[in-house]
C-alpha positions as CSV (number, residue, x, y, z in Angstrom):
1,X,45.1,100.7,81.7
2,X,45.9,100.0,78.2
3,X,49.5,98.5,77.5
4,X,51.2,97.5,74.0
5,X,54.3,95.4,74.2
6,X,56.7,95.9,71.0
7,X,60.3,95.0,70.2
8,X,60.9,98.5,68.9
9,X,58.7,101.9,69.5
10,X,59.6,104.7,66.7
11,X,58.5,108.0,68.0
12,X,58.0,110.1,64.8
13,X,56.3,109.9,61.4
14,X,59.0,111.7,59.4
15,X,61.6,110.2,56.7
16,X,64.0,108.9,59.7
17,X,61.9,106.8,62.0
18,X,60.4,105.0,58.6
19,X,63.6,104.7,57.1
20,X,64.9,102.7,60.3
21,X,61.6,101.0,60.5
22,X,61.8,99.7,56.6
23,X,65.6,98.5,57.5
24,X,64.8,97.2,60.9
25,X,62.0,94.6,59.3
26,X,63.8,93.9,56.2
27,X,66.5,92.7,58.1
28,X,64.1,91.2,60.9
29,X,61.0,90.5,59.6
30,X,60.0,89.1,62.8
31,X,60.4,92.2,65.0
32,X,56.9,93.8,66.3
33,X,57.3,98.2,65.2
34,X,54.9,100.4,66.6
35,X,55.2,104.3,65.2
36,X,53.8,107.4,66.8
37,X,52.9,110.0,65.0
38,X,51.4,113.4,67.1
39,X,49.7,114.3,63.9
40,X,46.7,113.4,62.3
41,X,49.3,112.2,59.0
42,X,52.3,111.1,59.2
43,X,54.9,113.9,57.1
44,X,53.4,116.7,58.2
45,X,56.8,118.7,59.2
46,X,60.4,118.7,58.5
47,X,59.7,115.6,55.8
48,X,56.9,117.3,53.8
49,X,57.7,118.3,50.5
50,X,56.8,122.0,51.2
51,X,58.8,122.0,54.3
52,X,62.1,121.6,53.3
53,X,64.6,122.4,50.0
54,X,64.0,119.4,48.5
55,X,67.4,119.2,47.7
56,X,69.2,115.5,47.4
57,X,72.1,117.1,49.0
58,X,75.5,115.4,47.6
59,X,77.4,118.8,48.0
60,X,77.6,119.5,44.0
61,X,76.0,122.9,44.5
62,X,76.1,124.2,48.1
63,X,79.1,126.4,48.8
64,X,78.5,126.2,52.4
65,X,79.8,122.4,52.4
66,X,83.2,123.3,50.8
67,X,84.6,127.0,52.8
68,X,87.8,128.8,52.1
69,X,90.7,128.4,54.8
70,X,92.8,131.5,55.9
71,X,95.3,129.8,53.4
72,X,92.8,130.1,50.7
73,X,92.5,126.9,50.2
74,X,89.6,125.3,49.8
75,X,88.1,122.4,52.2
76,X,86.7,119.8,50.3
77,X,86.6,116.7,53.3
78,X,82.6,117.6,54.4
79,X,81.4,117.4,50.6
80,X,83.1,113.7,50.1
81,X,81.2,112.9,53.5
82,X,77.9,114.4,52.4
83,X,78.1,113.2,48.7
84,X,79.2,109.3,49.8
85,X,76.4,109.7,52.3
86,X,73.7,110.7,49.8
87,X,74.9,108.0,47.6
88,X,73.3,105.3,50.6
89,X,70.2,106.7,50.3
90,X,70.4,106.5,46.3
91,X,71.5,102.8,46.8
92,X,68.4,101.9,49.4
93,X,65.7,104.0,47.0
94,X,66.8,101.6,44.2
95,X,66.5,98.4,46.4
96,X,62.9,99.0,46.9
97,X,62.1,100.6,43.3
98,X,63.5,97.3,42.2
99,X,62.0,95.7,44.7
100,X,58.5,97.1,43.4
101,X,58.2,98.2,47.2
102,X,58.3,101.7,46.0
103,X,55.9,103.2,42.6
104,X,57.7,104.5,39.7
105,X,61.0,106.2,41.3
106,X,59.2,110.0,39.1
107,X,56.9,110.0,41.9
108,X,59.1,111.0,44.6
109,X,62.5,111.9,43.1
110,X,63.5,113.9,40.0
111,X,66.6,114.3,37.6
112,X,67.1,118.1,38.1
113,X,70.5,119.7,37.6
114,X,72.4,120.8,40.3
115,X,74.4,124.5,39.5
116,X,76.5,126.7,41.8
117,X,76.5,130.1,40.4
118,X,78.8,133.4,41.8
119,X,79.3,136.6,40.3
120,X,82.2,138.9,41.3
121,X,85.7,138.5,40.4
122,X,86.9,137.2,44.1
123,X,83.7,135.1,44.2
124,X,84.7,133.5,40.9
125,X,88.1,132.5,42.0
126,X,86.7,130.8,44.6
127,X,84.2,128.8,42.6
128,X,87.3,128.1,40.0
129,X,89.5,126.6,43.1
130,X,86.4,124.6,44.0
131,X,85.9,123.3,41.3
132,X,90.0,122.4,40.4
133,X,89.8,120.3,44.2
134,X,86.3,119.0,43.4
135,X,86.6,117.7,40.3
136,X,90.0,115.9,41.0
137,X,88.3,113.1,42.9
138,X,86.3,110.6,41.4
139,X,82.6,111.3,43.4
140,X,82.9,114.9,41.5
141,X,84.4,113.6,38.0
142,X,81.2,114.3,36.2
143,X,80.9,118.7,37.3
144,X,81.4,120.9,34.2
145,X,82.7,124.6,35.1
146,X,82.0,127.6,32.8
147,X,82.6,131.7,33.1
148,X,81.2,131.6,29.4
149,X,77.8,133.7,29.6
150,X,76.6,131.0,26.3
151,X,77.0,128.2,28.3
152,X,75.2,129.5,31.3
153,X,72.4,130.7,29.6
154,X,71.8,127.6,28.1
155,X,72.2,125.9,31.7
156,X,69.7,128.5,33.3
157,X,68.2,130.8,31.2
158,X,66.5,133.1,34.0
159,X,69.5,134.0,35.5
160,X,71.7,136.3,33.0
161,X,68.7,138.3,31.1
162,X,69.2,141.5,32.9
163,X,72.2,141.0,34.5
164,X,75.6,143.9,33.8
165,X,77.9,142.6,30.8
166,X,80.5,143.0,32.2
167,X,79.8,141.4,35.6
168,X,82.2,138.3,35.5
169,X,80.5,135.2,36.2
170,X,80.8,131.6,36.9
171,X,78.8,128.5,37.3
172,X,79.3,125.0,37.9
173,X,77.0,122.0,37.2
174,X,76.2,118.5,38.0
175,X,73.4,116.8,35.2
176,X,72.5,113.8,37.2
177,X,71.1,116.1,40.5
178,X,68.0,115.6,42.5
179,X,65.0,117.2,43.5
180,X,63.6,114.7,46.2
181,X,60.2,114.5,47.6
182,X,61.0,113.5,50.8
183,X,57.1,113.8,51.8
184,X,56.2,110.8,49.2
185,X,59.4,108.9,50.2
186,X,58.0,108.5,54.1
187,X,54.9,107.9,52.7
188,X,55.7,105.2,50.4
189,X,58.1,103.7,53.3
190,X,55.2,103.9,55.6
191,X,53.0,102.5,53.2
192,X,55.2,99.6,52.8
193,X,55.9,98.6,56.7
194,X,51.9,99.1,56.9
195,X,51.7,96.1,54.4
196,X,54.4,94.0,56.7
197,X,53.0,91.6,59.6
198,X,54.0,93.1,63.3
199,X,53.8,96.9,62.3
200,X,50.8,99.5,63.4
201,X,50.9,103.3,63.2
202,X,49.2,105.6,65.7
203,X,48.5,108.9,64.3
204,X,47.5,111.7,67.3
205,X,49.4,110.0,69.6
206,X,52.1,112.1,71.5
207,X,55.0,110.3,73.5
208,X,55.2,112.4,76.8
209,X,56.7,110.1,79.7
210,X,59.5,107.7,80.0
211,X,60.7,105.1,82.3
212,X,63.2,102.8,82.7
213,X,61.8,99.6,83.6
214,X,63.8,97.1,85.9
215,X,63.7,94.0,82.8
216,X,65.6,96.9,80.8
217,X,62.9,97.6,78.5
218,X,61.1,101.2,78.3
219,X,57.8,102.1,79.3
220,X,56.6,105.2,77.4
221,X,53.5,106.7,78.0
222,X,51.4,107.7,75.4
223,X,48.2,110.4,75.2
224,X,45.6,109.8,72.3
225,X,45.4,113.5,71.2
226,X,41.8,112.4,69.7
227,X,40.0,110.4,72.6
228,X,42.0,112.1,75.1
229,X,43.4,108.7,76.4
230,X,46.3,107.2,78.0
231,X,48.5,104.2,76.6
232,X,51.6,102.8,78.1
233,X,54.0,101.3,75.4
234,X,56.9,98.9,76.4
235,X,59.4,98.5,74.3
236,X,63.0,96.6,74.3
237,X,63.9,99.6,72.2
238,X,63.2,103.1,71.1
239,X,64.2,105.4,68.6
240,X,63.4,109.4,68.9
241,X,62.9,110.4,65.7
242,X,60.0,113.8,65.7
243,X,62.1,116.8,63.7
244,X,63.0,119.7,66.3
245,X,60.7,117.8,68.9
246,X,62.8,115.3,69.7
247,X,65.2,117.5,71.8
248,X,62.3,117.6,74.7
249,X,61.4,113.8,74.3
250,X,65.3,113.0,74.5
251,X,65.5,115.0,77.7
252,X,62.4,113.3,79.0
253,X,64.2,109.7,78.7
254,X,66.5,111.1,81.3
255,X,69.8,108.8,79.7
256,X,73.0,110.8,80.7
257,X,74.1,110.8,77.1
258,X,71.3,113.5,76.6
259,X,72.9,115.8,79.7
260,X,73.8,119.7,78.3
261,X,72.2,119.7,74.7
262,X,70.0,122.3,74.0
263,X,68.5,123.8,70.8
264,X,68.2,127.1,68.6
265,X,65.1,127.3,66.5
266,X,65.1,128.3,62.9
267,X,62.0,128.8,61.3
268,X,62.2,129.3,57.2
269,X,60.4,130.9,54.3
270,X,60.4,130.4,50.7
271,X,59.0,132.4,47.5
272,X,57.0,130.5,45.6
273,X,55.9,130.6,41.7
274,X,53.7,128.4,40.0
275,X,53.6,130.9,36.7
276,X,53.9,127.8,34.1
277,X,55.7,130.4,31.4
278,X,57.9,131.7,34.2
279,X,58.0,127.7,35.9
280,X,59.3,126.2,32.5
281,X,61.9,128.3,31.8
282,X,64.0,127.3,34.7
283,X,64.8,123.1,35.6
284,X,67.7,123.3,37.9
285,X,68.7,123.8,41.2
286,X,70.8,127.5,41.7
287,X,72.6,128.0,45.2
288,X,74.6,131.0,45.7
289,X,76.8,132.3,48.5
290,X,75.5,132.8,51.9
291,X,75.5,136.1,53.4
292,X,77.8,137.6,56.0
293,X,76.3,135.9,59.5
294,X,73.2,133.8,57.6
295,X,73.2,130.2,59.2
296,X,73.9,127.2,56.3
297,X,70.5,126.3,56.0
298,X,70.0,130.2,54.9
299,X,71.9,129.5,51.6
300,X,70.2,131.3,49.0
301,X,68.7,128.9,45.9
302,X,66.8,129.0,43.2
303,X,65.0,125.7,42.4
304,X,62.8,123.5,40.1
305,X,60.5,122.0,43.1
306,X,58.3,118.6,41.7
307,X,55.7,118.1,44.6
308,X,53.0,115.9,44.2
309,X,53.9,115.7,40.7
310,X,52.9,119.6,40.6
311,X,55.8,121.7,38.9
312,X,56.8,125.6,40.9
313,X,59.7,127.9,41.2
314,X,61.2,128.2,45.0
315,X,63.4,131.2,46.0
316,X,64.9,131.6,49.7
317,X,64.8,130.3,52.6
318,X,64.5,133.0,54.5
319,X,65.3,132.5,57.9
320,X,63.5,133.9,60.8
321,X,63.4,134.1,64.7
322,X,60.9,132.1,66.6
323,X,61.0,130.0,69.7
324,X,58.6,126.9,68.4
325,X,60.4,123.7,68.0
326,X,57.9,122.4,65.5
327,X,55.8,124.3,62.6
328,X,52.5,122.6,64.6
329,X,54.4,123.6,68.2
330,X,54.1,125.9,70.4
331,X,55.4,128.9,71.4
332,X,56.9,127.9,74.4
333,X,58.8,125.0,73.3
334,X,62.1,126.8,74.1
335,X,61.6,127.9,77.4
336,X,60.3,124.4,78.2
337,X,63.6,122.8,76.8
338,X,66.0,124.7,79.2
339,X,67.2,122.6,82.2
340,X,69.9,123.5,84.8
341,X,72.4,121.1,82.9
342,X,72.0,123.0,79.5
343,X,71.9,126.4,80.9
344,X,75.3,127.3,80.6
345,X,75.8,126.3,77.1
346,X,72.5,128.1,75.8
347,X,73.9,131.2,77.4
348,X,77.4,131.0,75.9
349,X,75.8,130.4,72.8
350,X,73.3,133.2,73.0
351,X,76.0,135.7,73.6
352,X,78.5,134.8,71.5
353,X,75.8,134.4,68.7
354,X,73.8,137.9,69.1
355,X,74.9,138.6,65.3
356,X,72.9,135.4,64.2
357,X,69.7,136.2,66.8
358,X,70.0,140.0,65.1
359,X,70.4,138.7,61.1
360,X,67.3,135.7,61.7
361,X,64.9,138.7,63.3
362,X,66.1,141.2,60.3
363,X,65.0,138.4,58.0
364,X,61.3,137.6,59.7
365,X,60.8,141.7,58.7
366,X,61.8,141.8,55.4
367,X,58.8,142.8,53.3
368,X,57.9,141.3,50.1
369,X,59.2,143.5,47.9
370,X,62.8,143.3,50.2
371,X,62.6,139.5,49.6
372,X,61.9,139.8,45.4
373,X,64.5,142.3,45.7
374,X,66.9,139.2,47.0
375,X,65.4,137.2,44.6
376,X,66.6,139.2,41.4
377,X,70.2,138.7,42.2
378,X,69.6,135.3,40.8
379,X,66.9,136.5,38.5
380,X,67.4,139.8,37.8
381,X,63.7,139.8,35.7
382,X,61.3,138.6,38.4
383,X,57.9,140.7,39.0
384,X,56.8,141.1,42.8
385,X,53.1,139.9,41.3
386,X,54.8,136.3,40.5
387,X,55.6,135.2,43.4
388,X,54.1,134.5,46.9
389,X,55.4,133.7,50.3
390,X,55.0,129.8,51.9
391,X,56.2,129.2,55.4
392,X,58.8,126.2,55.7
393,X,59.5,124.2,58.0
394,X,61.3,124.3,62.0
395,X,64.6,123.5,62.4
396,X,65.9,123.1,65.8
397,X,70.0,123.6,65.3
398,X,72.2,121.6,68.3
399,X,73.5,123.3,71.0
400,X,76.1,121.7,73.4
401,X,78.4,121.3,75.8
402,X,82.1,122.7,74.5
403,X,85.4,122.4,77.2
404,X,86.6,125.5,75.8
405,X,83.8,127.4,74.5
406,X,81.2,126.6,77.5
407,X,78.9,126.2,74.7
408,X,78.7,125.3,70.6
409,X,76.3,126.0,68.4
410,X,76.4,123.2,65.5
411,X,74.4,123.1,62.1
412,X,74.8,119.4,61.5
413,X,73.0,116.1,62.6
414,X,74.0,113.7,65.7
415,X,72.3,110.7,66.9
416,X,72.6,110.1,70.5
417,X,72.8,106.5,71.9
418,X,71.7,105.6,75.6
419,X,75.1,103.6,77.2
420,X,72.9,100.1,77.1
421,X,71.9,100.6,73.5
422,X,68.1,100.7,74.4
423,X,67.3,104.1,73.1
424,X,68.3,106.7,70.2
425,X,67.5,109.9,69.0
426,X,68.0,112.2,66.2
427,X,69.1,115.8,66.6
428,X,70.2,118.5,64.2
429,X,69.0,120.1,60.6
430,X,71.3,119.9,57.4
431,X,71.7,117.7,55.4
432,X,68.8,115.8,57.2
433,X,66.7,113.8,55.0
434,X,69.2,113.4,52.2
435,X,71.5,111.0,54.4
436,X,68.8,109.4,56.1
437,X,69.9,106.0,55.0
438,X,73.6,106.9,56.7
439,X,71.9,108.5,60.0
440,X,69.9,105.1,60.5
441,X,72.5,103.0,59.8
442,X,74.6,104.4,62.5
443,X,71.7,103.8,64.8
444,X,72.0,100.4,63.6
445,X,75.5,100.2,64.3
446,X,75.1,101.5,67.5
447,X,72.3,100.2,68.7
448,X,72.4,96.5,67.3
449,X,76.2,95.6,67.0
450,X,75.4,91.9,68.0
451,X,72.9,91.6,65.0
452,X,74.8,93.4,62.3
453,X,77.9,91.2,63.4
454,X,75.3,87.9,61.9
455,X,75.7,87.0,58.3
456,X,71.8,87.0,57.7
457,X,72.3,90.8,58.4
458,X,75.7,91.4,56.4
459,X,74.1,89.8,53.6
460,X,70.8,91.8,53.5
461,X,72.4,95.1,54.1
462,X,74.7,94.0,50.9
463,X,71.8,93.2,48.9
464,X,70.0,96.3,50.3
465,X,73.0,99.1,49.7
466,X,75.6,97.2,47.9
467,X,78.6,99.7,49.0
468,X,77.7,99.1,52.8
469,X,81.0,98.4,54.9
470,X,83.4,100.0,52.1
471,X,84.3,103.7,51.5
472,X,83.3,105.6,48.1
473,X,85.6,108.2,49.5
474,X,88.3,105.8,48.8
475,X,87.0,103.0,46.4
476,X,86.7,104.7,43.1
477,X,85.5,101.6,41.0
478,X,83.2,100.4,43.5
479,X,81.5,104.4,43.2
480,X,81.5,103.8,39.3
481,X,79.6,100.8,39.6
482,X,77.1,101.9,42.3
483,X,76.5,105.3,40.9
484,X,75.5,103.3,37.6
485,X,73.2,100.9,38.9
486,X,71.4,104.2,41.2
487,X,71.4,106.7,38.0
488,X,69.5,103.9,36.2
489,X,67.4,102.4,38.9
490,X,66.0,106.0,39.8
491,X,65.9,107.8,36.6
492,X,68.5,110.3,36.6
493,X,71.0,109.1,34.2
């Protein structure tokens, strides 16, 4: 019987477990990391670039992040969070770009503007009181808003040629916007804790036992998908970090924290263009208003994608019905994640939800000409012959216990912590890989408060992500300075 012995075990090869791996030995260079990956490369789902929007989400452009009360107000509290969020990742990026731990920042992330645009008088309104509260505090000073047709041609040129006269329209838009590559940043942070004494990676090795030992450390058995082999890891601690599979791992640890979640698979697809006269008429990202019953992650947009340093057009995402956790999973992945504790809120859920489960199976049987037909109310021009269907990634949305509900269905993302701080996973879709930096650092937090309380640690988080312990919610000079030093670092000033 083999056995590895490691300080901590990150189960995962995506942008979270090598994000918390990369901090973890920056602040402790000492500490032994072993990663598992069930694929033959690490990336391979929610984190590849093909997989996701690609989207440095900092709330500039999706409407979902800023809804209309009953009042008519608009809510602007989940787009500070999101945008302050995003700005930790920005901060860490720059650390190891100037760090020359990461290659030219081009490689992986991309100035590329960020535009909200509506059409419809009451849809205008809204996007006018958006942008009155957005704009007002300082994380939004720099969005411009426009009904003039000039300016918005000049900001997207694809989207008015076409398009009624008289339709009134309105746009807003952020220059300094991202398109991220979130497949080449887990790379390059993989690439760099490769380089570092103490870490190994196991590709084709699946996590599918867990035990508490009586020392308090974990003993996780291992399969070698390859060789067909067993391994037992044991490890002080262990983060659960594999996209929509780590709902069955966390419920294989057995901690009570992980008692009543469940989860509702989303699968995703995108239109795809790689026409270069079509491609170079367009650098921007376009989101629009959901439809009546679409989930968040269904917001329609119409974005510059920079993969691989390859240039294309992305329309959708589409949603659709399925019941794998993973894009590489199985069929049965949902069945198999039902347990007598999570019962009643997947049931609650399913029946107060059956106008979602209808709209996500209408939208697996649209037809391609259905889908460019979508397509054209951003692009009112667009040929069926340009454009081809790609099939995203799996997201697996939380489902949990609710006193009054008996159930809640939640589009967000929630680590959950074992009550002795020895184990941690991540659950949930949007924003995802955008606040990475955030979602680790609360593992961190949680996980290692006796560390984080040193001053070796407070001073290497400082140096790392300069805002760390302060709020650029509240701190508007401290956000001035940051955003200047990340605009620069990265290249999207």
């Amino acid at each position: 019987m083999t056995v590895k012995s490691v300080d901590v075990l990150l189960i995962g090869g995506g942008v979270m477990s090598a994000t918390l791996g990369v901090l973890l030995k920056q602040l402790d260079p000492s500490l032994s990391v072993l990663m598992l990956e069930k694929n033959e490369k690490v990336a391979q789902e929610s984190s590849d670039g093909w997989n996701n929007a690609g989207t440095g989400h900092a709330a500039y452009c999706e409407l979902n992040y800023t809804p209309m009360a009953a009042d008519g107000s608009v809510d602007i509290s989940k787009a500070l969070s999101i945008n302050s969020a995003f700005e930790l990742s920005l901060q860490f990026w720059s650390y190891l770009v100037n760090k020359q731990f990461f290659p030219q920042p081009q490689q992986f992330i991309n100035r590329t503007p960020h535009i909200s645009f509506v059409w419809g008088a009451e849809n205008v309104e809204f996007l006018r009181k958006r942008y009155a509260e957005l704009s007002a505090h300082h994380l939004f000073t720099e969005m411009e808003y426009t009904e003039d047709r000039e300016v918005i041609e000049q900001w997207m040129p694809l989207i008015l040629a076409g398009r009624d006269p008289d339709e009134p329209v309105a746009a807003t838009r952020v220059a300094h916007g991202s398109d991220v590559d979130f497949g080449a940043i887990t790379r390059n942070l993989i690439f760099n804790l490769e380089k570092s004494s103490g870490f190994e990676l196991l590709v084709s090795h699946e996590a599918f036992g867990f035990r508490k030992r009586g020392d308090g450390a974990w003993s996780v058995r291992v399969k070698d998908r390859v060789e067909g082999k067993t391994l037992y890891v044991k490890s002080r601690f262990v983060f659960i970090g594999g996209g929509g599979g780590s709902l069955p791992l966390l419920q294989g640890s057995g901690i009570e924290n992980s008692i009543g979640y469940g989860g509702f698979p989303v699968s995703g697809q995108w239109l795809v263009c790689k026409k270069p006269e079509i491609v170079e008429q367009h650098h921007a990202k376009v989101y629009g208003k959901a439809a009546i019953g679409a989930p968040p992650m269904s917001v329609p947009h119409l974005d510059t994608r920079i993969i691989d340093g390859e240039k294309a057009l992305l329309f959708g995402p589409f949603a659709g019905f399925t019941t794998k956790f993973l894009k590489q999973g199985s069929y049965l992945d949902l069945l198999c994640s039902v347990r007598p504790n999570n019962l009643l809120p997947l049931m609650r859920v399913g029946l107060r939800h059956t106008d979602l489960t209808r709209y996500l199976i209408s939208e697996a049987r649209l037809s391609h000409k259905q889908r460019v037909e979508s397509l054209r109310n951003y692009f009112p021009n667009a040929s069926d012959e340009d454009w081809h269907l790609a099939i995203a990634g799996q997201r697996v949305q939380i489902i949990k216990k609710d006193e009054a509900l008996g159930g809640k269905l939640e589009f967000g993302t929630e680590v959950i912590v074992a009550d002795d701080k020895s184990l941690a996973a991540l659950l949930g879709a949007s924003p995802g890989a955008s606040t990475s930096v955030e979602a680790m650092l609360s593992v961190l937090e949680r996980c290692f408060p006796e560390q984080l309380e040193t001053e070796a640690w407070q001073a290497k988080l400082s140096e790392m992500i300069p805002s760390y312990g302060e709020s650029l919610v509240e701190n508007s000079t401290l956000l001035a300075d940051v955003r200047k030093y990340t605009l620069s670092s990265l290249g999207l000033s």
